[in-house]
LOKOLPA-214600 format. One line per field, with one value per residue (C-alpha): residue number from 1; x, y, z; residue in three letters. Coordinates in nm, 3 decimals. Layout:
BEGIN
pos = (NUM	...)
X = (X	...)
Y = (Y	...)
Z = (Z	...)
code = (ALA	...)
# end
This chain:
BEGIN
pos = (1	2	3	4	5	6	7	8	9	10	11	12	13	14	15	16	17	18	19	20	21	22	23	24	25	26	27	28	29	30	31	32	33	34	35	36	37	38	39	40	41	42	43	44	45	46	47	48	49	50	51	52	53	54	55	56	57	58	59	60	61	62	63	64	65	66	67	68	69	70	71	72	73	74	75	76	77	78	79	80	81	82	83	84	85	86	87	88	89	90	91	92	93	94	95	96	97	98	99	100	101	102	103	104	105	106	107	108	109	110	111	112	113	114	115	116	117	118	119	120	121	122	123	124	125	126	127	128	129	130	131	132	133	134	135	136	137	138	139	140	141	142	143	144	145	146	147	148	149	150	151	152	153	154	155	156	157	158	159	160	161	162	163	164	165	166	167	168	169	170	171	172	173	174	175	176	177	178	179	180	181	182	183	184	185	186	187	188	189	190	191	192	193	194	195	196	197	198	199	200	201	202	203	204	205	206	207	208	209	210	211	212	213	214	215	216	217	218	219	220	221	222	223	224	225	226	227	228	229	230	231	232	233	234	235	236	237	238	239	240	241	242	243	244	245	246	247	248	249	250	251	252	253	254	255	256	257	258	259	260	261	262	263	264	265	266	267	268	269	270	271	272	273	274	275	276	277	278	279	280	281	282	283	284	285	286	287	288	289	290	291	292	293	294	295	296	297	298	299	300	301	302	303	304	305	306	307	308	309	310	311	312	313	314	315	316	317	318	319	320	321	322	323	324	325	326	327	328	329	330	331	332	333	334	335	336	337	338	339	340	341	342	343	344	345	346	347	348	349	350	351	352	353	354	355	356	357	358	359	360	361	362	363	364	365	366	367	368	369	370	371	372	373	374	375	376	377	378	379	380	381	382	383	384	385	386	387	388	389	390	391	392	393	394	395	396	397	398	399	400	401	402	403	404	405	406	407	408	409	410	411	412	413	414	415	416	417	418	419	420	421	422	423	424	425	426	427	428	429	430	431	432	433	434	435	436	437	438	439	440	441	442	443	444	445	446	447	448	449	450	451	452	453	454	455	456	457	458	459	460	461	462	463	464	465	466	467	468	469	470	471	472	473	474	475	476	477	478	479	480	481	482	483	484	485	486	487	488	489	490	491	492	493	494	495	496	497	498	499	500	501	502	503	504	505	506	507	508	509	510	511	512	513	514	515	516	517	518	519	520	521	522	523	524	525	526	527	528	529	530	531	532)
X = (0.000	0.093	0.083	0.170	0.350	0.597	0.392	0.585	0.487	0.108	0.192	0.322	0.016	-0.213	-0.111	-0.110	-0.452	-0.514	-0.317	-0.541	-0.859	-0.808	-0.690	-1.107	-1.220	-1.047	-1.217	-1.567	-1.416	-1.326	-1.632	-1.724	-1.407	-1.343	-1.706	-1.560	-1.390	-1.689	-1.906	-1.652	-1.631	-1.964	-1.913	-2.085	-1.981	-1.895	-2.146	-1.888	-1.781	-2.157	-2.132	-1.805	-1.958	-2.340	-2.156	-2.020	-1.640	-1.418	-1.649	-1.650	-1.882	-1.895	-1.911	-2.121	-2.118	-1.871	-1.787	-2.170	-2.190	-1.762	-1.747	-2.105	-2.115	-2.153	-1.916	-1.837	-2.024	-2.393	-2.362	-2.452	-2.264	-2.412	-2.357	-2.395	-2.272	-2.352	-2.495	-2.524	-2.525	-2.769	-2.693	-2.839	-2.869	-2.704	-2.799	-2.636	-2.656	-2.335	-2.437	-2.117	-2.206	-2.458	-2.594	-2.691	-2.888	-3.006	-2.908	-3.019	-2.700	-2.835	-3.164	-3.055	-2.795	-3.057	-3.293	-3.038	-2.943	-3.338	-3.304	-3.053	-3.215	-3.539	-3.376	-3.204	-3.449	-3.180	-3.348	-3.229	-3.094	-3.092	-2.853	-3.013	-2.933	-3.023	-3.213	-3.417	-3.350	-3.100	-3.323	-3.162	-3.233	-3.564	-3.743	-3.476	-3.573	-3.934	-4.099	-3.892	-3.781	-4.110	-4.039	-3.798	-4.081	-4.283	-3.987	-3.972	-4.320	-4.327	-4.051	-4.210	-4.550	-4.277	-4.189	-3.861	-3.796	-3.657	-3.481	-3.425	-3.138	-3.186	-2.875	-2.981	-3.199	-3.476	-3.650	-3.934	-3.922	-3.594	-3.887	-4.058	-3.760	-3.800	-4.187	-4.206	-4.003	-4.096	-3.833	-3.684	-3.467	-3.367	-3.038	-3.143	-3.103	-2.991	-3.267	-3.478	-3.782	-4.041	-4.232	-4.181	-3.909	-4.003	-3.965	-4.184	-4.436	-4.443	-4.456	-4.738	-4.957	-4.813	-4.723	-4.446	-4.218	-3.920	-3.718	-3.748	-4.071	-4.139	-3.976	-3.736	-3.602	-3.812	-4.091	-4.132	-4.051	-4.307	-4.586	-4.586	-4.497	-4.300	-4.008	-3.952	-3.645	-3.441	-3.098	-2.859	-2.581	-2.477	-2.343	-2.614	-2.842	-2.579	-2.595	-3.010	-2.972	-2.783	-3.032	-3.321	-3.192	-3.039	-3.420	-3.572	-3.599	-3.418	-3.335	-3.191	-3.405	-3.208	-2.902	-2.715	-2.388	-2.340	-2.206	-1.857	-1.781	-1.499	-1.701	-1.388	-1.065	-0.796	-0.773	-0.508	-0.343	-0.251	-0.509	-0.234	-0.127	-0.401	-0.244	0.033	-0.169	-0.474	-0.342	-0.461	-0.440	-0.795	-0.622	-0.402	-0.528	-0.558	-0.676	-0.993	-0.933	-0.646	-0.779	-1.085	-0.863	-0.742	-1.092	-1.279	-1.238	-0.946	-0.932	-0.987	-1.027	-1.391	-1.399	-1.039	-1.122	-1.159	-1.313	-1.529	-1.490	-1.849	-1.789	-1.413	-1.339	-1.661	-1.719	-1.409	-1.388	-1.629	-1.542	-1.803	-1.775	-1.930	-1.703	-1.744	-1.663	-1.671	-1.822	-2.119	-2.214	-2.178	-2.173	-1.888	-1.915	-1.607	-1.486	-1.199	-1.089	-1.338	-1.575	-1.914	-1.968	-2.288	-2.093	-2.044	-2.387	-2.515	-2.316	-2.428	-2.757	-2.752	-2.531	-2.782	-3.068	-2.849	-2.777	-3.153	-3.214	-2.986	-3.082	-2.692	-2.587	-2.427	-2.098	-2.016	-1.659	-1.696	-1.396	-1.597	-1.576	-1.953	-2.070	-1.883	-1.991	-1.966	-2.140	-2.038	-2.135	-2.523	-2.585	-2.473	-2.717	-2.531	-2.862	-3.082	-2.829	-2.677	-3.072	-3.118	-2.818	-2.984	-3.296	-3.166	-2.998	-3.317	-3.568	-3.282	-3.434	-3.083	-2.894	-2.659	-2.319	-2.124	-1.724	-1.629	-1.285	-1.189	-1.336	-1.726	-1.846	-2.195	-2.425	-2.169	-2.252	-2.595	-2.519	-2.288	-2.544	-2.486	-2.622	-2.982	-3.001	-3.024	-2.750	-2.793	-2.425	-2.220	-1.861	-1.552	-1.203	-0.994	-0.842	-1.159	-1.380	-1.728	-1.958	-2.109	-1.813	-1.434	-1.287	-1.157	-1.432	-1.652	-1.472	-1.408	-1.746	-1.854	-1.583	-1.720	-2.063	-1.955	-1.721	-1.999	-2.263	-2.033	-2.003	-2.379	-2.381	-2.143	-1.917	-1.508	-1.449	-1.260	-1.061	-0.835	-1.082	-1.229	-0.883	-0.985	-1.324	-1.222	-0.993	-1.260	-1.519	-1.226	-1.138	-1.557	-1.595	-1.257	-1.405	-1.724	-1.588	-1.402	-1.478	-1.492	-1.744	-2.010	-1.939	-2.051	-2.337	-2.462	-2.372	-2.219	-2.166	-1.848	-1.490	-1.285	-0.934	-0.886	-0.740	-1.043	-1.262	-1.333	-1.404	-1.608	-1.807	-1.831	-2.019	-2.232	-2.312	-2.360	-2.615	-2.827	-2.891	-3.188	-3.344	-3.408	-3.278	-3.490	-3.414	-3.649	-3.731	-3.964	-3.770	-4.028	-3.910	-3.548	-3.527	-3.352)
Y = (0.000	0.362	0.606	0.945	0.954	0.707	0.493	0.571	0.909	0.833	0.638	0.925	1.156	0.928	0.840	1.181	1.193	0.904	1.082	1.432	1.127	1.002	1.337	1.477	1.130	1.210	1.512	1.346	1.100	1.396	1.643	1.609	1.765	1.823	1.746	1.350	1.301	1.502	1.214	0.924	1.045	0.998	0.629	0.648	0.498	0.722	0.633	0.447	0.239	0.158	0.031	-0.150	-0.336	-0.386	-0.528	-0.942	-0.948	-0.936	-0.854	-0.524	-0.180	-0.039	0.364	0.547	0.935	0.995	1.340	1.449	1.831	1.893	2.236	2.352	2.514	2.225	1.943	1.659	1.363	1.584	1.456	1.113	0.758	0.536	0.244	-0.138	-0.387	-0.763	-0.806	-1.187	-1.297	-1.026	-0.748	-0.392	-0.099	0.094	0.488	0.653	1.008	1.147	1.297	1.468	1.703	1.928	1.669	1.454	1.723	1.721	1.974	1.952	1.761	1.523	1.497	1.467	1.155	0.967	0.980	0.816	0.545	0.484	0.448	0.233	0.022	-0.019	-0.069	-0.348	-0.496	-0.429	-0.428	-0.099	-0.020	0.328	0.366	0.641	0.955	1.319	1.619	1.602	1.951	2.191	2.446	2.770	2.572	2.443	2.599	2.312	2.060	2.032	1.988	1.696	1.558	1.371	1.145	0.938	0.816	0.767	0.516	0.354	0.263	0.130	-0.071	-0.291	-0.281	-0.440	-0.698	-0.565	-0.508	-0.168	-0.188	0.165	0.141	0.480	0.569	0.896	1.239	1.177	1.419	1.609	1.445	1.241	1.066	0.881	0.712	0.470	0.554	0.429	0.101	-0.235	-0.311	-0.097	-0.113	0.194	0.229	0.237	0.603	0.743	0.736	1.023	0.969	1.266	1.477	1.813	1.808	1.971	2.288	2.300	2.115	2.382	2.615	2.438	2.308	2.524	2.107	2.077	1.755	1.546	1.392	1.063	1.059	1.242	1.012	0.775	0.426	0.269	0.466	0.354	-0.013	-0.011	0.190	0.394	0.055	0.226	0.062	-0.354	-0.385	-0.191	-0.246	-0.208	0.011	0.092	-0.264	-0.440	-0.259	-0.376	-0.734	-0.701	-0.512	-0.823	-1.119	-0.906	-0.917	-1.324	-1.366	-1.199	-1.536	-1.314	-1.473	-1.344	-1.312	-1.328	-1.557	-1.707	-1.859	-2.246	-2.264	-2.367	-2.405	-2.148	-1.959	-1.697	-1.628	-1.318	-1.120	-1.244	-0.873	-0.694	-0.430	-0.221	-0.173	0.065	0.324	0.306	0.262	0.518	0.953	1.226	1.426	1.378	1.459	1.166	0.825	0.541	0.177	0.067	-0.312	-0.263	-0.168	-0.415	-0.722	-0.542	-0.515	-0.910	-1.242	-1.374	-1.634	-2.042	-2.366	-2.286	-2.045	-1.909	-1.572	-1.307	-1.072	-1.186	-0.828	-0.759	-0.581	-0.487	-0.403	-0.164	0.144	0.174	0.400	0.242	-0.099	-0.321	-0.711	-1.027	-1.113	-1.202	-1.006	-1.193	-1.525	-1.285	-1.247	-0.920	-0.684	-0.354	-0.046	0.156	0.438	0.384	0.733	0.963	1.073	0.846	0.864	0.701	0.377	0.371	0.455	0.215	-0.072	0.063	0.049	-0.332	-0.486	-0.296	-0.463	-0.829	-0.734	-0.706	-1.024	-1.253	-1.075	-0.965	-0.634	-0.406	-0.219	0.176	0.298	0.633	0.824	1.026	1.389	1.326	1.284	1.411	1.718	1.928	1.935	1.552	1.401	1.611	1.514	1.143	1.132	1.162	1.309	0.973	0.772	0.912	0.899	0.531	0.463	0.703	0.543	0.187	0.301	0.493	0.206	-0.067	-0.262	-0.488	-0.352	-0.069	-0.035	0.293	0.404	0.752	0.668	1.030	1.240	1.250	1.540	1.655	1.422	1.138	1.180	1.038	0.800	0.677	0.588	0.873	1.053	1.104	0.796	0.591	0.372	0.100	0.227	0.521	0.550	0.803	0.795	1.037	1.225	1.209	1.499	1.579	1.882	2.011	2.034	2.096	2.436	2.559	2.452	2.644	2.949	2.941	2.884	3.226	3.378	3.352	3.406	3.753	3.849	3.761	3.981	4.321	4.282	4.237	4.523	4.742	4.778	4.651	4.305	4.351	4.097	4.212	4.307	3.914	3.770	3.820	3.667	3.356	3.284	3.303	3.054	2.805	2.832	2.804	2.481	2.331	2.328	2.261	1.899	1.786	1.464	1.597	1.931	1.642	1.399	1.665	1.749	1.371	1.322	0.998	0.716	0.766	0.859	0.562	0.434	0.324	-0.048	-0.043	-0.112	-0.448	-0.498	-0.229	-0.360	-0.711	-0.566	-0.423	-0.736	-0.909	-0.640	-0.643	-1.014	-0.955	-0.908	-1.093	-0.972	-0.905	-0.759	-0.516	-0.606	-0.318	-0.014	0.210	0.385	0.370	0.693	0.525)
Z = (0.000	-0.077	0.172	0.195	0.545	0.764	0.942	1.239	1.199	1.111	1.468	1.668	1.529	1.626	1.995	2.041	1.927	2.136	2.507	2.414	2.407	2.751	2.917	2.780	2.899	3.250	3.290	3.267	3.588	3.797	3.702	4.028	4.185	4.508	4.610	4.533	4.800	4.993	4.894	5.002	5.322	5.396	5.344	4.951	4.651	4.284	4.035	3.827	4.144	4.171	3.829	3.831	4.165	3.947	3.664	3.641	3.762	3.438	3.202	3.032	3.045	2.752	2.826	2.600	2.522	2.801	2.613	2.642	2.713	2.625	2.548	2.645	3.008	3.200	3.388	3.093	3.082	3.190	3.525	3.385	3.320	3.063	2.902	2.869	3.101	3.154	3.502	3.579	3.218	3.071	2.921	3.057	2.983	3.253	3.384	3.684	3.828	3.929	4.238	4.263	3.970	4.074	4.320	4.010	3.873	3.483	3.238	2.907	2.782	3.048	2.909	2.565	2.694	2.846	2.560	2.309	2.618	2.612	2.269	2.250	2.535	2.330	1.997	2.130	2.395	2.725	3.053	3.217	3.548	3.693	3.999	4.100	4.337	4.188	4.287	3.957	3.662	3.719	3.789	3.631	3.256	3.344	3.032	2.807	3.055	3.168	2.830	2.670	3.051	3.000	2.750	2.997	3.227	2.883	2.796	3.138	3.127	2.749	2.820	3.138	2.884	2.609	2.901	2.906	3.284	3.489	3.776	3.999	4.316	4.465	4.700	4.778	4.677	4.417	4.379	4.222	3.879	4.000	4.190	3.908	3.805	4.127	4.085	3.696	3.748	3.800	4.064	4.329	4.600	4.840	5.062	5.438	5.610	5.249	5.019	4.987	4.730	4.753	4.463	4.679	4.951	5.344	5.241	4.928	5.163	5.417	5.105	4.954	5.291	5.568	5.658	5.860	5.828	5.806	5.500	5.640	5.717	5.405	5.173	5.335	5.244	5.546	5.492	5.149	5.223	5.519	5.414	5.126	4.920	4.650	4.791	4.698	4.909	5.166	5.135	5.438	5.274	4.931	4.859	4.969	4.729	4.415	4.597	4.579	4.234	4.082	4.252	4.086	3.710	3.773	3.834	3.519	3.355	3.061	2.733	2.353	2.121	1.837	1.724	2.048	1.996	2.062	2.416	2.464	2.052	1.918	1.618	1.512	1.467	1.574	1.300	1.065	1.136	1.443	1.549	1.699	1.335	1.306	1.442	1.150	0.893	0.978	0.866	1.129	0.826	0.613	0.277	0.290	0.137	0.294	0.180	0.417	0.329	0.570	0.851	0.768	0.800	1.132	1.262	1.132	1.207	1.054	0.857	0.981	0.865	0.849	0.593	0.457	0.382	0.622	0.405	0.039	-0.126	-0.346	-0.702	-0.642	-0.987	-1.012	-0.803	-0.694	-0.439	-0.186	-0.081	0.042	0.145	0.402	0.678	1.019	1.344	1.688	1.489	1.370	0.985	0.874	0.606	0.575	0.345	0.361	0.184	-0.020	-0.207	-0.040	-0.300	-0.400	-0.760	-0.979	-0.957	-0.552	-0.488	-0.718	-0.556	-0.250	-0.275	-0.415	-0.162	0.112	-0.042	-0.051	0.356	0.414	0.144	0.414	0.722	0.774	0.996	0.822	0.907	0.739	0.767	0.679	0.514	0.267	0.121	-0.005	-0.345	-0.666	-0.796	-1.146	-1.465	-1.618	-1.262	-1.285	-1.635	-1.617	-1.306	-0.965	-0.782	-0.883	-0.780	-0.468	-0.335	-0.459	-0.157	0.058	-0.002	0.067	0.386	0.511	0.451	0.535	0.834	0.962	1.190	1.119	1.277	1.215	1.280	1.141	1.061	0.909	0.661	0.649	0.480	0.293	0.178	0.182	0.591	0.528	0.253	0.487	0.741	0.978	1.264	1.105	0.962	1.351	1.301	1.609	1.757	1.624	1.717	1.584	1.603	1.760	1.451	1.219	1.109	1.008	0.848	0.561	0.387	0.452	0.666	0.351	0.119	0.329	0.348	-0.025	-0.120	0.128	-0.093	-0.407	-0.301	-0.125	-0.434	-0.695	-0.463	-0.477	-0.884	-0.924	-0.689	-0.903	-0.577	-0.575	-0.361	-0.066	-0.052	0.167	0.419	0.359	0.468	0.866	0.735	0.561	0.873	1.136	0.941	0.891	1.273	1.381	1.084	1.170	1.605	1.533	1.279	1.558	1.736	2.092	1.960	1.743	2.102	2.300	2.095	2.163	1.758	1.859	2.114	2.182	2.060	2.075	2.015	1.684	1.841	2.030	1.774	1.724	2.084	2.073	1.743	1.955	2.250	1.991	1.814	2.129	2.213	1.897	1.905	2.199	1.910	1.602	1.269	0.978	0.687	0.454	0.076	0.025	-0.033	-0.209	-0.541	-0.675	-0.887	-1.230)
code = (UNK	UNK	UNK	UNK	UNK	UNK	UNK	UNK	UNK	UNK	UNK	UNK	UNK	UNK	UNK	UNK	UNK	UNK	UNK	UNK	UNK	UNK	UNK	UNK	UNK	UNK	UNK	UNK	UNK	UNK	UNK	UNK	UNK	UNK	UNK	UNK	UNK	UNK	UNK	UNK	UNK	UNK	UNK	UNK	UNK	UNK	UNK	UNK	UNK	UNK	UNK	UNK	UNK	UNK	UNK	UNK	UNK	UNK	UNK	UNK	UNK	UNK	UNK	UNK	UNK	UNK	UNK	UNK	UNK	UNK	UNK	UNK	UNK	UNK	UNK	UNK	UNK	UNK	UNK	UNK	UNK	UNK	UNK	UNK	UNK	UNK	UNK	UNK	UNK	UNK	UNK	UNK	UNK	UNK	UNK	UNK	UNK	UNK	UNK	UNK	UNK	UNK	UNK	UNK	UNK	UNK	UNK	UNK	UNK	UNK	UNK	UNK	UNK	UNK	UNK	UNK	UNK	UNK	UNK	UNK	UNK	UNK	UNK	UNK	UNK	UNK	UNK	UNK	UNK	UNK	UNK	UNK	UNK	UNK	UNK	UNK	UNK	UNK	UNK	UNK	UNK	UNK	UNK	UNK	UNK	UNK	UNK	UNK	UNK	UNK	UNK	UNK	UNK	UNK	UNK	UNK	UNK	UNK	UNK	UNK	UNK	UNK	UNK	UNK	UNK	UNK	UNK	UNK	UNK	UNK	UNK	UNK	UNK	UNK	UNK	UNK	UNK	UNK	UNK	UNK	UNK	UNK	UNK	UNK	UNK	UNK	UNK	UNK	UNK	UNK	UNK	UNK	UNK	UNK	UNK	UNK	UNK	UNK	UNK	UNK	UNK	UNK	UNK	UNK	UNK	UNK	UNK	UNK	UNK	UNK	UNK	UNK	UNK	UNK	UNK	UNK	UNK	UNK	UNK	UNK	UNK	UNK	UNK	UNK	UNK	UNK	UNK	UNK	UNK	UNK	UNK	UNK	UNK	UNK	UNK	UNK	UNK	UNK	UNK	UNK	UNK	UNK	UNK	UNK	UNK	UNK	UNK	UNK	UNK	UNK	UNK	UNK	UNK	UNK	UNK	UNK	UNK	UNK	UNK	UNK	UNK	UNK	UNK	UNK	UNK	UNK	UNK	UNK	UNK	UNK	UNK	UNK	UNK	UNK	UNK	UNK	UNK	UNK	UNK	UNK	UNK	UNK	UNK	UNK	UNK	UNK	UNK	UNK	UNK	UNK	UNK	UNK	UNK	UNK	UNK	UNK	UNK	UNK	UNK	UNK	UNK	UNK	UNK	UNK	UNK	UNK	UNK	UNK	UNK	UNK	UNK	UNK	UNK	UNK	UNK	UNK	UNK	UNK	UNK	UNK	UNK	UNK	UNK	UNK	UNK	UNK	UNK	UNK	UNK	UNK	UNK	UNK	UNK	UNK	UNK	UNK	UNK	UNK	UNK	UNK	UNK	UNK	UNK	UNK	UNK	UNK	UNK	UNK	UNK	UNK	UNK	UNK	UNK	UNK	UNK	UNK	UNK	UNK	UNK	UNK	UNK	UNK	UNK	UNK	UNK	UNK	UNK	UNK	UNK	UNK	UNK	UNK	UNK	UNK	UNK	UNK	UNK	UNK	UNK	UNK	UNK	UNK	UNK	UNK	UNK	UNK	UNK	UNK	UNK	UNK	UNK	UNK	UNK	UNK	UNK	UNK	UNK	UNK	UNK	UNK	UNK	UNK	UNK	UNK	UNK	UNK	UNK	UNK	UNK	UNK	UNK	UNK	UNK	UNK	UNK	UNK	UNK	UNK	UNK	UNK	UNK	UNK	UNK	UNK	UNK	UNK	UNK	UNK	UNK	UNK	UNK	UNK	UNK	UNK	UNK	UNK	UNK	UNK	UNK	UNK	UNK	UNK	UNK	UNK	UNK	UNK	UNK	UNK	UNK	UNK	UNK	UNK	UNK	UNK	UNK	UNK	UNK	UNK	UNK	UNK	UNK	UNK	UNK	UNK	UNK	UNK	UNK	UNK	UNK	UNK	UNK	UNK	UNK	UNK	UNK	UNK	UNK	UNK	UNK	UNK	UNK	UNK	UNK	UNK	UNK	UNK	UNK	UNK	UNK	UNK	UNK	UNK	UNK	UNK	UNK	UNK	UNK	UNK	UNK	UNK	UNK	UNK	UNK	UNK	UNK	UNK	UNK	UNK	UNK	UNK	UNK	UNK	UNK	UNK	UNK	UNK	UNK	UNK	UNK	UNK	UNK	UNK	UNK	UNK	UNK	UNK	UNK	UNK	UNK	UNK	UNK	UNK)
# end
């Protein structure tokens, strides 16, 4: 393979990519500050030690939208961990306040985190558990809140009417709409002498009534468990409630519903390449090229006596620049799209849109690997038909019913964003790696294009271009497209689950695999009009 720098030097960029990664992850883990070791002092646990005690020893928790709210005005990570973890042999769908952010209070990055991990959860059929301890919106951006905030006890409640069970552990505050959490699930437990579940704390009471009364007899753990009956079980301490939390989900009686794996038979191979080679092979810089097949045989199953090929490339000699092919990742069937020179012509989207359609025909997943500057513009492009044929792939994504699995591995620009199967489009999981990029278009396309538009305005206008004055212009729209395209800016924004290490990846695809088989796979053969 060609490439335009040392791999040693593609290396170097990338670790540092990686080291600037982890020190934004960081700052999500200690968002609470010094109110941390505040909290540990009173004898309670962090919401991620909750987590790492909820979840089976030695099996993994797969974080997602740790970056939620970078950049914005509130702590990383909204005062919220998420994610999916197997708790005795199922796997959940896992929500806990971070009461050492605000007291676990929800801002609107909050909200907006929770909705796609109830998304997620009912896409994929988890049964969720909320480890729960916050003292409901953040009251100063109530007006973002209140009105949407809804939908999450909407989702609770369709879940347990889907038979998909809810478990609440509340270790401390929950209150005013932090309360229906506990109130909207079909299992709770509360922590003895530290739960407090009430709609209107005393002093809103006294407010309200002119009542005068206590927290615990307001809306304590024993309360609840004794008379109220909101509580199931009362827990003697923190652990206790995990311990209780665990026995309740090994009794769900919870099977897949999808493919299961024959227990105890090896399905897969290693990849026939090391994964760590990624980081040689994969630029930081979007203009250089890089072959996808690469960092495909670095990601699959490698090849075994079973099958011999660890990728079965589809139309190789046609389309060239988007590379699509079967392989199988973690012993699971699945189908990968990846961009191999950046732009989709007629002939990409065309092969697209018929290998989508042979996914859905064989009920197969399908993977995108985006590194994409869109479609291919200019006159020749129009006229031979790029608009008909870019939508027949966007059509065939949009109406595609298998699962969708999506990586931004660098560029993803313009429409080649949504042919790609991005954002919009509800891809089951959506990951990015650390140096990749996405907008409308490029910094300096942008700016360009403002350029032209500005300089053909003052000649219809009769008036001289300044294009000197434009200089300062041109600069600042680069700077604001080239901040807003960056990873951490879309994470933050909630654009996708996660910025990950590019070595990362096929673990991280494997959870994900694991996940969408609770449900079964279908694929869709009705896919409405294709444009010709």
């Amino acid at each position: 393979m060609t490439v335009d720098a040392a791999p040693e030097s593609r290396r170097d960029s990338m670790l540092a990519k990686i080291e600037e990664l982890h020190a934004e992850q960081t700052k999500a883990v200690e968002a609470g500050g010094k109110y941390i070791t505040r909290h540990k002092e009173r004898g309670k646990l962090t919401a991620r030690e909750r987590i790492e005690l909820l979840v089976d020893e030695g099996s993994a928790f797969l974080e997602l939208m740790p970056l939620a709210g970078w950049g914005k005005d509130f702590a990383v990570g909204a005062s919220l961990v998420t994610g999916i973890g197997v708790v005795e042999g199922v796997e959940c769908m896992i929500v806990a306040n971070d009461p050492t952010v605000k007291g676990g209070a929800l801002n609107p990055w909050s909200v907006k985190k929770n909705f796609r991990a109830l998304d997620i959860a009912a896409e994929n059929n988890l049964p969720t558990v909320n480890l729960t301890e916050s003292g409901g919106a953040d009251l100063p951006t109530q007006s973002e809140i209140f009105i949407p905030g809804g939908r999450g006890f909407r989702d609770l409640t369709r879940s347990s009417a889907r038979k998909v069970p809810t478990v609440s552990v509340v270790f401390g505050n929950s209150t005013a709409g932090g309360a229906y959490v506990p109130g909207m699930s079909d299992y709770v437990i509360m922590v003895k002498e530290q739960a407090k579940v009430f709609l209107a704390g005393p002093p809103l009471v006294k407010m309200a009534t002119g009542e005068e009364t206590d927290d615990e007899s307001l809306g304590g753990a024993e309360m609840h468990s004794r008379i109220s009956g909101s509580s199931d079980f009362l827990a003697v301490d923190e652990r206790d409630a995990i311990r209780i939390a665990r026995r309740v989900v090994a009794r769900l009686n919870w099977r897949k519903r999808g493919a299961v794996p024959t227990p105890g038979l090896t399905t897969y191979a290693e990849p026939d390449l090391d994964p760590d080679d990624l980081l040689d092979l994969i630029p930081t810089d979007l203009k250089e090229p890089f072959d996808p097949r690469e960092a495909i045989l670095r990601i699959v199953d490698g090849t075994s006596a079973d099958n011999g090929v660890a990728f079965d490339e589809f139309k190789p000699l046609y389309g060239t620049s988007l590379c699509v092919g079967w392989a199988s990742l973690h012993g699971q069937p699945i189908g990968i799209l990846a961009n191999a020179r950046g732009v989709l012509m007629s002939e990409e989207a065309q092969k697209a849109a018929q290998f989508i359609q042979l996914a859905n025909q064989k009920d197969t997943p399908l993977l995108f690997l985006h590194n994409t500057t869109g479609y291919m513009v200019g006159k020749d492009y129009e006229q031979g038909g790029i608009i008909k044929h870019g939508a027949q792939m966007i059509n065939a994504v949009s109406n595609s019913k298998v699962p969708h699995l999506t990586v931004i591995m660098g560029a993803s620009y313009g429409a080649g964003n949504y042919g790609m199967n991005g954002r919009a489009y509800d891809p089951r999981f959506l990951f990015t790696w650390p140096g990749a990029k996405s907008a409308v278009m490029g910094p300096q396309q942008l700016a360009g294009v403002l350029e032209i538009v500005a300089r053909e305005s003052a000649e219809k206008k009769g008036q001289v271009f300044d294009a000197d004055g434009f200089v300062a212009v041109r600069e600042m729209v680069e700077g604001m497209v080239e901040e807003q395209s960056l990873p951490y800016f879309l994470s933050g924004m909630v654009y996708d689950d996660g910025v990950i290490d590019p070595r990362d990846t096929r673990t991280v695809l494997g959870i994900c695999l694991s996940v969408i088989n609770n449900q079964p796979i279908e694929g869709e053969m009705n896919f409405g009009v294709f444009r010709l």
